[in-house]
Biopython code that builds the backbone (N, CA, C, O; Angstrom):
import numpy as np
from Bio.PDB.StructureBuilder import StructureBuilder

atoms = [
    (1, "UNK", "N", (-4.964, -31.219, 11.096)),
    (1, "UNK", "CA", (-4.545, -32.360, 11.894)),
    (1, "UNK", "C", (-4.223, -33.538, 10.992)),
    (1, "UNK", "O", (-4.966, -33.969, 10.111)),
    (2, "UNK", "N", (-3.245, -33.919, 11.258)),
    (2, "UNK", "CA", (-3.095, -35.917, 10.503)),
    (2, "UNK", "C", (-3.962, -36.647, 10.941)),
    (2, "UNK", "O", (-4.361, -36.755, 12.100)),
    (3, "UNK", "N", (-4.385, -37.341, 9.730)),
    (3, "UNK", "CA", (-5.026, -38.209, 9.750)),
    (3, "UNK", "C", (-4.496, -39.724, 10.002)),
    (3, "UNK", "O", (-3.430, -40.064, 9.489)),
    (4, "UNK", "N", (-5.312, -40.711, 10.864)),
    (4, "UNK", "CA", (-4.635, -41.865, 11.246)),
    (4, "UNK", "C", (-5.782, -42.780, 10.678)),
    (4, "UNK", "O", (-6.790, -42.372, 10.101)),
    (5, "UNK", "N", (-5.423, -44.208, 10.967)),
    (5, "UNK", "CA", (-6.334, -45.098, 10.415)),
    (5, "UNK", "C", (-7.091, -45.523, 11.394)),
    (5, "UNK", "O", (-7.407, -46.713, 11.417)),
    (6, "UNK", "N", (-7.539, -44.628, 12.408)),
    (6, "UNK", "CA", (-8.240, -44.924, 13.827)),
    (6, "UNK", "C", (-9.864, -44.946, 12.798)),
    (6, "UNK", "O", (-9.886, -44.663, 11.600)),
    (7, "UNK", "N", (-10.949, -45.300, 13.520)),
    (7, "UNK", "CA", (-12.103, -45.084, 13.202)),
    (7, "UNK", "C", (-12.700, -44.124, 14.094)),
    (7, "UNK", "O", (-13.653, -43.512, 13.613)),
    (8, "UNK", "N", (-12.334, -43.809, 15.414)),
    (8, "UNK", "CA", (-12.373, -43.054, 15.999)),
    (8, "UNK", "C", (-12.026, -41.534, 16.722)),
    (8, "UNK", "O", (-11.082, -41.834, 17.453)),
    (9, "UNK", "N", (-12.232, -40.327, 16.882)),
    (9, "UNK", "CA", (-11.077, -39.911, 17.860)),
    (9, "UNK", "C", (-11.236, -38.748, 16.489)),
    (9, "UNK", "O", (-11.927, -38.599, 15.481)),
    (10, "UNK", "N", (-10.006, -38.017, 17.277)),
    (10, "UNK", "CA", (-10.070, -36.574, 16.779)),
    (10, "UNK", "C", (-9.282, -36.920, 15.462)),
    (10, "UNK", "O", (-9.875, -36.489, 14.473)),
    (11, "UNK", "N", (-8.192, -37.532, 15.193)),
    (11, "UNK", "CA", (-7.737, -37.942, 13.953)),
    (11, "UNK", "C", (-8.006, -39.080, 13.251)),
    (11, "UNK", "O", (-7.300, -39.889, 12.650)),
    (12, "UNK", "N", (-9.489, -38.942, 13.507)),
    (12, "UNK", "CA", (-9.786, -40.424, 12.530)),
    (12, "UNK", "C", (-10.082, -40.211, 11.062)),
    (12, "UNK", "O", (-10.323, -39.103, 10.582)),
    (13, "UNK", "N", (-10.053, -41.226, 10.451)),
    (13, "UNK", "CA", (-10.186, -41.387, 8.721)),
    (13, "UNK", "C", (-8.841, -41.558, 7.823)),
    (13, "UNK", "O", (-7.832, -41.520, 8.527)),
    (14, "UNK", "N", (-8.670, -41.678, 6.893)),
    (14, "UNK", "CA", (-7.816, -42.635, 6.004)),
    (14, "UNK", "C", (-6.970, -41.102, 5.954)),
    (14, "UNK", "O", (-7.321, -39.922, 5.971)),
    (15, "UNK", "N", (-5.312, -42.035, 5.865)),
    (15, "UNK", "CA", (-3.909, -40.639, 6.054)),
    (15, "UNK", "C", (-3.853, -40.278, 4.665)),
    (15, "UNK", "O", (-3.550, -41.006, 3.719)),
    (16, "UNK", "N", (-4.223, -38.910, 4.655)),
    (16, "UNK", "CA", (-3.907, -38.659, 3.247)),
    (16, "UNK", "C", (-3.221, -37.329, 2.966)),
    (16, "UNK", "O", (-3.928, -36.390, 3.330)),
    (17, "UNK", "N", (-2.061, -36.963, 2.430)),
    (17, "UNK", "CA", (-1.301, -35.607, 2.255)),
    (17, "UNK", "C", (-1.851, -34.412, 1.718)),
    (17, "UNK", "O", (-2.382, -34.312, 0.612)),
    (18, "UNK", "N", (-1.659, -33.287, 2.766)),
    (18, "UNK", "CA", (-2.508, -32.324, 2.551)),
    (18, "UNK", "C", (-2.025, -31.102, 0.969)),
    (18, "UNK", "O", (-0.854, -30.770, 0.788)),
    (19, "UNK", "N", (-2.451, -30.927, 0.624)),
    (19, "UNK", "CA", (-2.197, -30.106, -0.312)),
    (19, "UNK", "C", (-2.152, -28.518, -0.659)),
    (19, "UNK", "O", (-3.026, -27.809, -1.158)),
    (20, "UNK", "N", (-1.283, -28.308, -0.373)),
    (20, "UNK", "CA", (-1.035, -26.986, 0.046)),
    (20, "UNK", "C", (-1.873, -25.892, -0.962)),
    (20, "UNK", "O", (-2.168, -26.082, -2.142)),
    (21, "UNK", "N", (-2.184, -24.613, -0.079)),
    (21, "UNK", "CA", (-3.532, -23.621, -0.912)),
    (21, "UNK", "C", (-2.558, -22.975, -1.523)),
    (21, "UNK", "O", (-1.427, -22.882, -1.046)),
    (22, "UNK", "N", (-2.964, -22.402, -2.787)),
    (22, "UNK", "CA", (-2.480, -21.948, -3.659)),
    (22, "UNK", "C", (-2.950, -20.509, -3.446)),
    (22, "UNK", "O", (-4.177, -20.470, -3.534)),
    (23, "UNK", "N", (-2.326, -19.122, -3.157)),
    (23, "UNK", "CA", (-3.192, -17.789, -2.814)),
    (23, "UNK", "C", (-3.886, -17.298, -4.073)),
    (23, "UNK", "O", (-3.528, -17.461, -5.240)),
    (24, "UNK", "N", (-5.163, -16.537, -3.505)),
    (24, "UNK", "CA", (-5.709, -16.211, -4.853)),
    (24, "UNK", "C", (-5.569, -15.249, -4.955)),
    (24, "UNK", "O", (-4.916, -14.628, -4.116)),
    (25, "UNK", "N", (-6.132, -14.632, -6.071)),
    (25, "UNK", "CA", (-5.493, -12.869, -6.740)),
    (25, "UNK", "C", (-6.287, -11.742, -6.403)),
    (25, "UNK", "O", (-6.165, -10.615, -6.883)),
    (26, "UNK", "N", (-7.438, -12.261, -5.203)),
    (26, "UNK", "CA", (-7.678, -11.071, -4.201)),
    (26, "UNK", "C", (-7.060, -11.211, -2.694)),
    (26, "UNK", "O", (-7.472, -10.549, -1.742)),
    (27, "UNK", "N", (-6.191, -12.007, -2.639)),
    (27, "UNK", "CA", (-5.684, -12.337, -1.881)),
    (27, "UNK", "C", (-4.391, -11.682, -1.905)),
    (27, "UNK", "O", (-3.758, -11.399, -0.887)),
    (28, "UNK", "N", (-3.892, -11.373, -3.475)),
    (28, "UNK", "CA", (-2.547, -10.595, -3.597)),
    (28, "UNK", "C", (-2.412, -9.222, -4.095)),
    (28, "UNK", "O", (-1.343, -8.773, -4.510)),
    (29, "UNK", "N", (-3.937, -8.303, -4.031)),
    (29, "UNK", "CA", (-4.085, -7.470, -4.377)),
    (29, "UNK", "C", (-3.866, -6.971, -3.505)),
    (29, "UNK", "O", (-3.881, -7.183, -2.292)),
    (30, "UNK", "N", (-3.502, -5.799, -4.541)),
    (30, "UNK", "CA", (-2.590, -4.115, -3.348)),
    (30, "UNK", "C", (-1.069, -4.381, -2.972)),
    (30, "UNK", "O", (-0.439, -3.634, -2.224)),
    (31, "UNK", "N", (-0.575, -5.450, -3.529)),
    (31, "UNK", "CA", (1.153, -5.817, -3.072)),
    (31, "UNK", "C", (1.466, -5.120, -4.764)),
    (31, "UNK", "O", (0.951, -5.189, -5.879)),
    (32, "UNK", "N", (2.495, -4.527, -4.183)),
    (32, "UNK", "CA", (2.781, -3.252, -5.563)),
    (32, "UNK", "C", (4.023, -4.305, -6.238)),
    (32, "UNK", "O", (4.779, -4.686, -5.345)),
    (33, "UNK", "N", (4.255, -4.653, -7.120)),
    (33, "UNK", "CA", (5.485, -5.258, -7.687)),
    (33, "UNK", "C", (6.465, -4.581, -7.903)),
    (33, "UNK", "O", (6.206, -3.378, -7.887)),
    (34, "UNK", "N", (7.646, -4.863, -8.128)),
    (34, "UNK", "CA", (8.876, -4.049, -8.690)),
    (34, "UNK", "C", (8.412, -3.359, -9.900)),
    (34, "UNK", "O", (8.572, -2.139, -9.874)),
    (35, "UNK", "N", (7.924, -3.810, -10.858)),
    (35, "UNK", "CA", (7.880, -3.143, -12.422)),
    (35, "UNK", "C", (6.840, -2.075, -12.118)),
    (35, "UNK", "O", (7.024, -0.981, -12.652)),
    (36, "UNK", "N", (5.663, -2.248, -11.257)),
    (36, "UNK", "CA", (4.720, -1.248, -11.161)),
    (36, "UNK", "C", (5.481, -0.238, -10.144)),
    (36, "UNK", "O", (5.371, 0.970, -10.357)),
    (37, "UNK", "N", (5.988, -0.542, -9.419)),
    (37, "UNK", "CA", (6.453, 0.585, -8.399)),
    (37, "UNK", "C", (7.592, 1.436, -9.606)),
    (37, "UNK", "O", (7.419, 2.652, -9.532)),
    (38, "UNK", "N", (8.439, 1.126, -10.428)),
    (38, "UNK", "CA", (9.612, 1.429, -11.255)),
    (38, "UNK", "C", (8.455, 2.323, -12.273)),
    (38, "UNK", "O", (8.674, 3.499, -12.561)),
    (39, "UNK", "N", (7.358, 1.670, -12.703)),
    (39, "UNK", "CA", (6.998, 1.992, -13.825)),
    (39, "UNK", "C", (5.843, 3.788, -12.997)),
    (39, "UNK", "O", (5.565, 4.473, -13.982)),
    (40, "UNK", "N", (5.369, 4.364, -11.902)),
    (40, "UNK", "CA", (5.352, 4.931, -11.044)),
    (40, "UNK", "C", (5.934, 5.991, -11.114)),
    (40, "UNK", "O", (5.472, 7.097, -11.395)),
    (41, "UNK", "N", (7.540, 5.532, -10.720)),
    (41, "UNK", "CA", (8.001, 6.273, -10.679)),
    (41, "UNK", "C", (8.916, 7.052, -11.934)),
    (41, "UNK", "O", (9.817, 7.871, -11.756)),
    (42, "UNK", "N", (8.583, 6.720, -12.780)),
    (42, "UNK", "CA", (9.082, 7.156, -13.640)),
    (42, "UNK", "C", (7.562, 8.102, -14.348)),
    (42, "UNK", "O", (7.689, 9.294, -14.630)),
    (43, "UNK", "N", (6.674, 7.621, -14.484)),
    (43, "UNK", "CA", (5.144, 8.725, -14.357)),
    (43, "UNK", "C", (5.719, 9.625, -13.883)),
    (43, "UNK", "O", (5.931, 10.589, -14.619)),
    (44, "UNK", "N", (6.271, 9.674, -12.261)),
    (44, "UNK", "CA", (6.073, 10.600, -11.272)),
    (44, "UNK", "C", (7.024, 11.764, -12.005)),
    (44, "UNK", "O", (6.648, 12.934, -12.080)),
    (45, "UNK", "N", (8.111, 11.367, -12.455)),
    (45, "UNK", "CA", (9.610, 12.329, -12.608)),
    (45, "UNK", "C", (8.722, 13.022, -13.796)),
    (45, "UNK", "O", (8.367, 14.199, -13.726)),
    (46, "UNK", "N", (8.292, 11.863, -15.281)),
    (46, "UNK", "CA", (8.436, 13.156, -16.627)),
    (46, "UNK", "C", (6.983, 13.909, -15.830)),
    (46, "UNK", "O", (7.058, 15.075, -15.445)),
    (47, "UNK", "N", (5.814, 13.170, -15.664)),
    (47, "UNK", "CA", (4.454, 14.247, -15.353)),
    (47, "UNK", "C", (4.441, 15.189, -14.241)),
    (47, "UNK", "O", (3.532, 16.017, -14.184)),
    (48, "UNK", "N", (5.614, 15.142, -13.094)),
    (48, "UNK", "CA", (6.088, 15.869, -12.194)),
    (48, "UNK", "C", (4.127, 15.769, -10.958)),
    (48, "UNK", "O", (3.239, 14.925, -10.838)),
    (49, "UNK", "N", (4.345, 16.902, -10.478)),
    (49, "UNK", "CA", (3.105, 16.730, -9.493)),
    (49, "UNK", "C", (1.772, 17.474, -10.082)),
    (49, "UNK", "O", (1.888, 18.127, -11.119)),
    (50, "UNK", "N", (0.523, 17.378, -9.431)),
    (50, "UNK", "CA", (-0.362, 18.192, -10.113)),
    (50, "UNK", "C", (-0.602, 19.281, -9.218)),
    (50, "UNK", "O", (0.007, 19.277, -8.148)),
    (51, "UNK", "N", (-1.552, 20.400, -9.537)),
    (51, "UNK", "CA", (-1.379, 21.341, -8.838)),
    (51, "UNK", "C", (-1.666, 21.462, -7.875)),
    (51, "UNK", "O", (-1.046, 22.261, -7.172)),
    (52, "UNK", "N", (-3.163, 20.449, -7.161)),
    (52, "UNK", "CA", (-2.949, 20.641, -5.939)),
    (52, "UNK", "C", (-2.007, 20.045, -4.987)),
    (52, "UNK", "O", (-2.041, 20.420, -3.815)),
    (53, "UNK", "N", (-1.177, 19.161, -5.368)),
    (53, "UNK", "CA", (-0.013, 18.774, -5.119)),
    (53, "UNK", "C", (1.062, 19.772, -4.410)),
    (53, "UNK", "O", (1.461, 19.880, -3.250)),
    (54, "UNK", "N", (1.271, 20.260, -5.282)),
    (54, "UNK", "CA", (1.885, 21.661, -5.486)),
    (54, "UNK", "C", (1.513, 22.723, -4.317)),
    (54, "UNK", "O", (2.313, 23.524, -3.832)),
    (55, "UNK", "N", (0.411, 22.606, -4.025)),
    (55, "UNK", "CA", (-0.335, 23.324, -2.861)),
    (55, "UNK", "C", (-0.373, 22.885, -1.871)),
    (55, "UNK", "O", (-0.183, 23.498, -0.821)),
    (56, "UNK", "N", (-0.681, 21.489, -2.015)),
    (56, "UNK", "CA", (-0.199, 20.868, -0.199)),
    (56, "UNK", "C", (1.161, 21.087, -0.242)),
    (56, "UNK", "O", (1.405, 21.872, 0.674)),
    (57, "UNK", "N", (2.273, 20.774, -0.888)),
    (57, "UNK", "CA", (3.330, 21.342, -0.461)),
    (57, "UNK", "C", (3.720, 22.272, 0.729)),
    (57, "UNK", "O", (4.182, 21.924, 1.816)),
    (58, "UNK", "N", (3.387, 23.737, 0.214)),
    (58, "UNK", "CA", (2.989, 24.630, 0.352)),
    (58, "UNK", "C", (2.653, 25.150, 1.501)),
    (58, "UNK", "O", (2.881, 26.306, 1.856)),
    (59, "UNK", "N", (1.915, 24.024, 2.318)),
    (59, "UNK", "CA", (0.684, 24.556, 2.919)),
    (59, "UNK", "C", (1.416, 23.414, 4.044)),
    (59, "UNK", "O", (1.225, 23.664, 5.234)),
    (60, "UNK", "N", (2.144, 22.323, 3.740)),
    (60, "UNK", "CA", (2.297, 21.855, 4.613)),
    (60, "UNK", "C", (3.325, 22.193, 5.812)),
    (60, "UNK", "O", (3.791, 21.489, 6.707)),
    (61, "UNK", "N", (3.481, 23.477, 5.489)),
    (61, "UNK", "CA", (4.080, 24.658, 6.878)),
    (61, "UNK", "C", (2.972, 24.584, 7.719)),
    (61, "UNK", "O", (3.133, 24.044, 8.814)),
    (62, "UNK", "N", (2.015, 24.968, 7.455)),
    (62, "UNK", "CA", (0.727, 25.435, 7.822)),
    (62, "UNK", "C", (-0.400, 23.705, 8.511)),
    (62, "UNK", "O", (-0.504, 22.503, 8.269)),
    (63, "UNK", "N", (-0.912, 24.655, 9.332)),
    (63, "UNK", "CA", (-1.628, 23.084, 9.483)),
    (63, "UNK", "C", (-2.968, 22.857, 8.472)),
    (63, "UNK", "O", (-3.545, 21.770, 8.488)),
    (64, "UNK", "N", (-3.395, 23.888, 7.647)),
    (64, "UNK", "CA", (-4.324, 23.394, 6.882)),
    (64, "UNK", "C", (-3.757, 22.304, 5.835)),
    (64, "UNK", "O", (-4.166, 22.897, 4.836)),
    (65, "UNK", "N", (-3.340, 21.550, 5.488)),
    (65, "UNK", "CA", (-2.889, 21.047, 4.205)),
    (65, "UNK", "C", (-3.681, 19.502, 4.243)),
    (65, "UNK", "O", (-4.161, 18.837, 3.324)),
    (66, "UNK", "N", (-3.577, 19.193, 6.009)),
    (66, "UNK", "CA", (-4.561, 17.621, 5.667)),
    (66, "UNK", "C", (-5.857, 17.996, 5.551)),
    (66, "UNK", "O", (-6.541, 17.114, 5.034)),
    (67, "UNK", "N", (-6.619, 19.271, 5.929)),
    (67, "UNK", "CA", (-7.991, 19.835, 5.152)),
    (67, "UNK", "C", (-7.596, 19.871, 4.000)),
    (67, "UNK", "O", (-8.743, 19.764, 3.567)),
    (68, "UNK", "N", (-7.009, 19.925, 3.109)),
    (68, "UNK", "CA", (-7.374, 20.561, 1.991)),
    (68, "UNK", "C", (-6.801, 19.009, 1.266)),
    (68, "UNK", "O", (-6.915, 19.275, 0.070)),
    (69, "UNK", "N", (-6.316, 17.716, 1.330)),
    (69, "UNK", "CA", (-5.781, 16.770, 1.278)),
    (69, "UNK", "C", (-7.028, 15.985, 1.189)),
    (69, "UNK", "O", (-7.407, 15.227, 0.296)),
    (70, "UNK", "N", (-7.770, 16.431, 2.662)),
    (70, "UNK", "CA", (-8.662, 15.153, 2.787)),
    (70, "UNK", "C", (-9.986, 15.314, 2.040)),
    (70, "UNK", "O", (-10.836, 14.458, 1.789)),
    (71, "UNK", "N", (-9.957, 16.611, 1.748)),
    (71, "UNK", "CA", (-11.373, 17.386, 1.211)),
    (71, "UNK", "C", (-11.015, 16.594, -0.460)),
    (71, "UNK", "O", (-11.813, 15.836, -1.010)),
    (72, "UNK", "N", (-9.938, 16.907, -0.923)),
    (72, "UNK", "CA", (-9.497, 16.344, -2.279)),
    (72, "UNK", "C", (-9.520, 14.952, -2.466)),
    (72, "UNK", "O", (-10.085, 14.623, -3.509)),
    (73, "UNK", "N", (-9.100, 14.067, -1.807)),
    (73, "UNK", "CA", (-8.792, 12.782, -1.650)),
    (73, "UNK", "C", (-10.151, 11.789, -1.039)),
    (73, "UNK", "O", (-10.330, 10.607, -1.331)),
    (74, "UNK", "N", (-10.895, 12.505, -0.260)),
    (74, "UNK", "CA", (-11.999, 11.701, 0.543)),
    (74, "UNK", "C", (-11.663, 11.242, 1.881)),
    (74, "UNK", "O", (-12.017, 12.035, 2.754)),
    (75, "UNK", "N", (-11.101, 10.225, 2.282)),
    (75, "UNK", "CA", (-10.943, 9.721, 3.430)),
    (75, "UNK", "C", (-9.855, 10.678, 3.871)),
    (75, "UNK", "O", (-9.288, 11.511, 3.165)),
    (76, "UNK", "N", (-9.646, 10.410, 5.221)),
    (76, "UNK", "CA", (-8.617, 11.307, 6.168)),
    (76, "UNK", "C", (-7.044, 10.264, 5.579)),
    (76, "UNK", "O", (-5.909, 10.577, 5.221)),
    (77, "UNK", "N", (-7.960, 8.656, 5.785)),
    (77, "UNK", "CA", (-6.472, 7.845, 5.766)),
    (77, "UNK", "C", (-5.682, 8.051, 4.090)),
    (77, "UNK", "O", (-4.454, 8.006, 4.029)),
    (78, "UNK", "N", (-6.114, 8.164, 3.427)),
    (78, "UNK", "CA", (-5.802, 8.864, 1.991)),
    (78, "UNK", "C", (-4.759, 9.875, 2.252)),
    (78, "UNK", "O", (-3.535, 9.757, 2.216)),
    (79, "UNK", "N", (-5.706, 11.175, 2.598)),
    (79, "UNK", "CA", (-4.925, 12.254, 3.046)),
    (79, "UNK", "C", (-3.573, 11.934, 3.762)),
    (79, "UNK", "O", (-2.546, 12.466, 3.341)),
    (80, "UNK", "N", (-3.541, 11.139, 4.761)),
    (80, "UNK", "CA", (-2.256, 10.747, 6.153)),
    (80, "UNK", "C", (-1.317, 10.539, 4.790)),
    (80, "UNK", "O", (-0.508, 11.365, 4.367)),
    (81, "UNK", "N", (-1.620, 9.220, 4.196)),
    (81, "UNK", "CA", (-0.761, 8.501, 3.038)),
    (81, "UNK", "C", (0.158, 9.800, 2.089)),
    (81, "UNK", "O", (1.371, 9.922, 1.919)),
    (82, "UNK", "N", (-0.857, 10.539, 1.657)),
    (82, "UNK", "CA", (-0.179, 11.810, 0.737)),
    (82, "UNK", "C", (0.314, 13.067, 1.106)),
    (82, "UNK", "O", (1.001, 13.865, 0.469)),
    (83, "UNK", "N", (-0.216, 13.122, 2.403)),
    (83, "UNK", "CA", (0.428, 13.899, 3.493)),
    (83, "UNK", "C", (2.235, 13.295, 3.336)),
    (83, "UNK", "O", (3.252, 13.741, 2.806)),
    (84, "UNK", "N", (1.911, 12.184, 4.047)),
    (84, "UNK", "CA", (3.205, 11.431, 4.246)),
    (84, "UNK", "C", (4.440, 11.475, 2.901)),
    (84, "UNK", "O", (5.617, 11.835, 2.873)),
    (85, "UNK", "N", (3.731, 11.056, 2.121)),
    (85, "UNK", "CA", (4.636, 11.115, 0.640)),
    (85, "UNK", "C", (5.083, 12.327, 0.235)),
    (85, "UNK", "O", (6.254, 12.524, -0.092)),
    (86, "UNK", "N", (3.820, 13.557, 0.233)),
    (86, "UNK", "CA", (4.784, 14.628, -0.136)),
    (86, "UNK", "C", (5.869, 14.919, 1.138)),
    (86, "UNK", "O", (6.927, 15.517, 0.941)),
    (87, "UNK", "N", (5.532, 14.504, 2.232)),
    (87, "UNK", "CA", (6.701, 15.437, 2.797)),
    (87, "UNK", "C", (7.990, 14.859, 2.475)),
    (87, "UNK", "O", (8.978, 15.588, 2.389)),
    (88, "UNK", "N", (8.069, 13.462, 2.268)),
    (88, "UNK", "CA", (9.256, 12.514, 2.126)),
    (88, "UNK", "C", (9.866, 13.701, 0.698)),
    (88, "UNK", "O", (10.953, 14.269, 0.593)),
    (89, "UNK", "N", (8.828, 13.723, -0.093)),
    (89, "UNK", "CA", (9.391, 14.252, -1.066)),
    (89, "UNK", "C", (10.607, 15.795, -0.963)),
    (89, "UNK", "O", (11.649, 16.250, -1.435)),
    (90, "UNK", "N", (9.560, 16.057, -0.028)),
    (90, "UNK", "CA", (10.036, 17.860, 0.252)),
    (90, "UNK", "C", (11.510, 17.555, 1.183)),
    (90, "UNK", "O", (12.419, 18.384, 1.215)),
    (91, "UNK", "N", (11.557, 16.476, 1.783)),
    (91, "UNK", "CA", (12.859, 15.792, 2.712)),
    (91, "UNK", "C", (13.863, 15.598, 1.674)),
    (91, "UNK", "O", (15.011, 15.994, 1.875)),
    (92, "UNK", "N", (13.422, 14.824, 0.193)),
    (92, "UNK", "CA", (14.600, 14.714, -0.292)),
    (92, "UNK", "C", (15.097, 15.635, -1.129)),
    (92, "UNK", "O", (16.305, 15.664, -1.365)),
    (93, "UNK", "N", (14.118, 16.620, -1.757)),
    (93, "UNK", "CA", (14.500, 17.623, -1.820)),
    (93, "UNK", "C", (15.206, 18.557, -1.562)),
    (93, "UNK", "O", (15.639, 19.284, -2.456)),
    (94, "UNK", "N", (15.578, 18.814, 0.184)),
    (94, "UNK", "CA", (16.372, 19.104, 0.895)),
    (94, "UNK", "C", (17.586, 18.741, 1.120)),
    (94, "UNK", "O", (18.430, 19.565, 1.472)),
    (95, "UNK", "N", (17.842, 17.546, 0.965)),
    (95, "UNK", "CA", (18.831, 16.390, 1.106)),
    (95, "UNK", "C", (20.134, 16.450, 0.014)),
    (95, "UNK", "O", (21.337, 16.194, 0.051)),
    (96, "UNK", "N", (19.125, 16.960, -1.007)),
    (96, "UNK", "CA", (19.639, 16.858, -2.559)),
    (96, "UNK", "C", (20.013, 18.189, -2.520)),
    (96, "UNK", "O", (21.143, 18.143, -3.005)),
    (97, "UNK", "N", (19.738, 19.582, -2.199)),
    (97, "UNK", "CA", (20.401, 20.856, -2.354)),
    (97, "UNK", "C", (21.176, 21.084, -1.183)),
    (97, "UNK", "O", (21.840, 22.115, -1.073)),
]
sb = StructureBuilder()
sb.init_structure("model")
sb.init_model(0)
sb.init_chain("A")
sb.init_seg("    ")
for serial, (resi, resn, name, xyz) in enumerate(atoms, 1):
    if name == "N":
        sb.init_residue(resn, " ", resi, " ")
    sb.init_atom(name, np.array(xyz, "f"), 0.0, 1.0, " ", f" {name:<3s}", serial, name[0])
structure = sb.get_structure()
């Protein structure tokens, strides 16, 4: 709220300009940058996938693959995430032949 030179009242006390918060750096954690997302994906191409990677693939015909995802990974929401990514992958894969 602004401040007025009332002594009273919901905007009382001396007008003074607010100063805007500056965010802090747990505040901006987990926002992926360009260079880290670039730098990623270029990991991803020369080290290619690992093997169980390779197996959810695989498997993701099948409905076992978020068992065997989530058993590897821990949480289910983990699993959803890498679930999700390989299939994008296996999509562009397709796309591309």
């Amino acid at each position: 709220m602004a401040r007025t030179n009332l002594r009273y009242g919901p905007n009382k006390g001396h007008p003074t300009t607010a100063i805007p918060k500056t965010s802090r750096p747990s505040q901006r954690k987990g926002i992926q940058s360009t260079k880290n997302k670039f730098v990623r994906s270029v990991v991803r191409e020369v080290a290619g996938f690992s093997p169980y990677e390779r197996r959810v693939m695989e498997l993701l015909r099948n409905s076992k693959a978020r068992k065997l995802t989530k058993k590897r990974l821990g949480t289910l929401l983990r699993s959803k995430r890498k679930l999700e990514e390989l299939g994008a992958v296996i999509q562009e894969s397709r796309r591309a032949h």
